[in-house]
NUMARLUM-140268 format. One line per 3 residues: number of its first residue (from 0); their letters; for each residue x, y, z of C-alpha. Coordinates in steps of 0.02 Angstrom, whole numbers, padded with zeros to 5 digits. Layout:
BEGIN
NUM	A	X Y Z; ... .
This chain:
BEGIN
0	XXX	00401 00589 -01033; 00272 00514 -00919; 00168 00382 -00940 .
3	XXX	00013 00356 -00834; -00005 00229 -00732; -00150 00093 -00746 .
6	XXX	-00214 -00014 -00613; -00192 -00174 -00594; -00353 -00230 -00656 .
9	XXX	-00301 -00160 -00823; -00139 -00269 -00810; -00245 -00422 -00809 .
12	XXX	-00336 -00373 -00971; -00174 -00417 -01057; -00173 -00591 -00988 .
15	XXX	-00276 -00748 -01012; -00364 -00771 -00829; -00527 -00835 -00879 .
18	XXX	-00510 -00924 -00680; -00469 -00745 -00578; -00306 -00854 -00532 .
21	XXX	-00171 -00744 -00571; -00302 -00584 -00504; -00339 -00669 -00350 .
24	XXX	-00123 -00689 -00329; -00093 -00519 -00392; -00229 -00444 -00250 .
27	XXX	-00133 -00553 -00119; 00044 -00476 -00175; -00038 -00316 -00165 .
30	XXX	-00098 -00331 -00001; 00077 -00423 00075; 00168 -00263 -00016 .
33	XXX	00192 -00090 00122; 00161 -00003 -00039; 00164 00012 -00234 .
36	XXX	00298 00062 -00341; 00310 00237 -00366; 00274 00318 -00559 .
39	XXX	00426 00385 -00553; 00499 00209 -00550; 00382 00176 -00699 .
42	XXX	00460 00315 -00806; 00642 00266 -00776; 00617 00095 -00824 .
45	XXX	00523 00155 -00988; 00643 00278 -01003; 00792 00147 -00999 .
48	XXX	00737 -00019 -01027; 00893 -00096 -01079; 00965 -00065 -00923 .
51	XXX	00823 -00130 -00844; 00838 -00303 -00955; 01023 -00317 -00896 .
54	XXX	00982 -00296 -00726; 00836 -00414 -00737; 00953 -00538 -00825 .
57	XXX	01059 -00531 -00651; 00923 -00529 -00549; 00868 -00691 -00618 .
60	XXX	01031 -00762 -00599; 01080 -00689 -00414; 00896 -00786 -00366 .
63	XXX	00956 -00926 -00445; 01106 -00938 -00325; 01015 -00903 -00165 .
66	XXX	00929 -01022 -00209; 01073 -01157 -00227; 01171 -01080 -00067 .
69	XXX	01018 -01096 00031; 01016 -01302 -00038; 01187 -01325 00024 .
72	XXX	01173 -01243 00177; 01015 -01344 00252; 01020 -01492 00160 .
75	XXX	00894 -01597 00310; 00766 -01480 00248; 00682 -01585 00125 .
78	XXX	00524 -01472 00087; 00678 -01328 00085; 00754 -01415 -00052 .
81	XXX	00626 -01480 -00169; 00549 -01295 -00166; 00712 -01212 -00193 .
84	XXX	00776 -01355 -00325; 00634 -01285 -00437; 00637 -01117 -00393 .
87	XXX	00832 -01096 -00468; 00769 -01202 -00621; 00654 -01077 -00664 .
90	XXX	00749 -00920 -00616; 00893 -01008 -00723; 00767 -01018 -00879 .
93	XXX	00711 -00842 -00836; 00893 -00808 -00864; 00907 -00890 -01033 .
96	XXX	00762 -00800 -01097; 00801 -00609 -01043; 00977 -00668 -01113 .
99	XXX	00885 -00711 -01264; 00765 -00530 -01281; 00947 -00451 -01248 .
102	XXX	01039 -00522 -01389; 00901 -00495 -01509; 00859 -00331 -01461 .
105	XXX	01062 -00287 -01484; 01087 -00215 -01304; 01270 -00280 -01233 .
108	XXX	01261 -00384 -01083; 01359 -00316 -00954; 01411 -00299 -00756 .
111	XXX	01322 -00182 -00676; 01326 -00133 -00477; 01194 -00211 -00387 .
114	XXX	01042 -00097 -00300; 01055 -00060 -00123; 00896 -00170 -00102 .
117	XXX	00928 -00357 -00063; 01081 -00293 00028; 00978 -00171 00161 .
120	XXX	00846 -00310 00186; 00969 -00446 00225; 01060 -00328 00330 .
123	XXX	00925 -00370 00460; 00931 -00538 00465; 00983 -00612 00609 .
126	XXX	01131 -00710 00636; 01092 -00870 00698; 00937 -01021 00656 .
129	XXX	00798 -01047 00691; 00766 -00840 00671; 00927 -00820 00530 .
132	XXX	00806 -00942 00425; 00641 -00875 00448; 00739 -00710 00424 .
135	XXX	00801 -00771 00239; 00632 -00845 00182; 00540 -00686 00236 .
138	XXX	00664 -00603 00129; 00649 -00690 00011; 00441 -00679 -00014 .
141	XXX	00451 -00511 -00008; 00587 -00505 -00166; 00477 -00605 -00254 .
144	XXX	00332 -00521 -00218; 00404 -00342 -00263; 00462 -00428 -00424 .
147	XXX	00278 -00481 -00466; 00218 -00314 -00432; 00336 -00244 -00524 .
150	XXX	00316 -00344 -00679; 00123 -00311 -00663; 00139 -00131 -00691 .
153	XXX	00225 -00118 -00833; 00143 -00238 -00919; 00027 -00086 -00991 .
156	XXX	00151 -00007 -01067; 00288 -00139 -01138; 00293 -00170 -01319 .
159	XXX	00202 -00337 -01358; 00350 -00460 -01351; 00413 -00370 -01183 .
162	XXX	00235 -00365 -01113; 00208 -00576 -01154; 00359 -00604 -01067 .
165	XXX	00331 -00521 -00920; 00154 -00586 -00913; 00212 -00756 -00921 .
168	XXX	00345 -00737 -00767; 00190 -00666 -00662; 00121 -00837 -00605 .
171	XXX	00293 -00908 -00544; 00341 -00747 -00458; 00196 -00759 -00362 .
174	XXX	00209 -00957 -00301; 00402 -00902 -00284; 00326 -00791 -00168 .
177	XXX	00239 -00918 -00073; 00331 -01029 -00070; 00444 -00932 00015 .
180	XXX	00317 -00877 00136; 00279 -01056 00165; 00448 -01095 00210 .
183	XXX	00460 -00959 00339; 00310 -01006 00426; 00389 -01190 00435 .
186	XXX	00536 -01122 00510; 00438 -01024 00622; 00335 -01163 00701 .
189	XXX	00185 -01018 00656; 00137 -00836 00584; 00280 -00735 00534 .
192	XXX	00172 -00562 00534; 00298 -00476 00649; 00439 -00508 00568 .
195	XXX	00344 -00475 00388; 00294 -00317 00458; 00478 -00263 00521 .
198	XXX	00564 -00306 00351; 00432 -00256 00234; 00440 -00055 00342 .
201	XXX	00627 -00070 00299; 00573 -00133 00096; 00463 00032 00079 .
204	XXX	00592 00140 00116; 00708 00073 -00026; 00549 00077 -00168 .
207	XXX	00476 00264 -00088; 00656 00335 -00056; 00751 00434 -00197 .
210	XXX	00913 00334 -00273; 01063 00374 -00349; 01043 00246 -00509 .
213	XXX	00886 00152 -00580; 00892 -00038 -00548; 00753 -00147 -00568 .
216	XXX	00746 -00156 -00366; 00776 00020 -00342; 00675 00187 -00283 .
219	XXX	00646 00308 -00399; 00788 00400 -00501; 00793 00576 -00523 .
C-alpha cells in the first residue's frame, strides 16, 4: 500500500504554531538536509511501525550515550557539557516514553542490528581534535536534523496518539540540531559549510540508496 506524501506545510496543520516557530525550524532543517526522505521510506515505516518504535526506542537511547561519552571525553568544554547534559536528559525521557507507546501497544522490546547510518557518517571523521570534534558535532546536527525531518513526515499519517508524540519531539530535535551545529562552529573557530557539505553528500547516499532492512535511519527497503 502507498500512502501519499504531504508537504510539510500540511505537517504543521497538526501542530499548535500560532508563532511560525516550529515552521520557521522545520524550513531551516529542510534547507541544511541534501535531500528528503524518500516515499518509499514512508511506506516501510507505515508498513512496520513496530519495528520502527523499537528502533526509535534505541535510537533514543544510543543519543543518549553519545551524549554522555562526548561529557567524559572533553570535560574543559563547559558550553560542551551543559548542552550535552540536557540533550541525554531528554533523549533519556524520549526513551521512557517510546518504552511506554511499546508496552501499551503490546509490541516486545527487543535487540535489533543497528542501520548502516551513524556508522558510515562517523566513518569520516577524522582522528584527531580540533577537526575529530568539529567532525562529531557536525555529525551529530545532521542526525538530529534527519530525525526531525523524519518525524515531520509522518506526522500525516500516524494514528493520533503516534502523531502527538512525534509532534511533540519536533521542537527538541530541532534545537538538538543546533545545538549541535553550534558546537561545531565553536570548535571550528568559524563556518563549518565544507565539512557540512562533505558529510551531508555521504548522509544522502544512505537515505536515497536501497537497503537491505528498514531502520528508522535507513534508505528505502524493497
Amino acid at each position: 500500500m502507498r500512502y501519499n506524501r504531504a508537504p510539510i506545510g500540511f505537517t504543521l496543520l497538526t501542530m499548535n504554531d500560532k508563532t511560525g516557530t516550529m515552521a520557521q525550524a522545520l524550513q531551516e532543517i529542510h534547507d541544511f538536509l541534501p535531500c528528503v526522505t524518500p516515499q518509499r521510506w514512508i511506506d516501510n515505516a507505515l508498513a512496520n511501525q513496530d519495528l520502527m518504535l523499537i528502533d526509535h526506542a534505541h535510537c533514543e537511547k544510543k543519543a543518549a550515550s553519545t551524549a554522555l561519552s562526548l561529557m567524559y571525553r572533553y570535560v574543559n568544554n563547559f558550553d560542551l557539557l551543559n548542552k550535552m547534559s540536557r540533550l541525554a536528559r531528554e533523549e533519556l525521557r524520549h526513551f521512557e516514553q517510546v518504552l511506554a507507546i511499546i508496552t501499551k501497544r503490546g509490541v516486545e522490546y527487543c535487540h535489533l542490528t543497528p542501520a548502516r547510518y551513524a556508522a558510515c557518517l562517523r566513518a569520516a571523521v577524522r582522528i584527531d581534535d580540533p577537526g575529530r570534534l568539529v567532525d562529531v558535532m557536525v555529525v551529530g546536527a545532521i542526525i538530529e536534523a534527519r530525525s526531525c525531518e523524519r518525524f515531520a513526515a509522518l506526522v500525516p499519517f500516524l494514528d493520533e496518539e503516534l502523531a502527538d508524540f512525534y509532534s511533540s519531539l519536533l521542537k527538541s530535535e530541532a534545537r538538538h540540531y543546533r545545538d549541535y551545529l553550534a558546537l561545531a562552529e565553536k570548535a571550528n573557530g568559524g563556518p563549518v559549510a565544507a565539512r557540512v557539505e562533505e558529510f551531508t553528500a555521504i548522509e544522502k547516499q544512505l537515505i536515497l540508496e536501497p537497503d537491505n532492512e528498514f531502520r528508522f535511519h535507513s534508505g528505502p527497503v524493497g
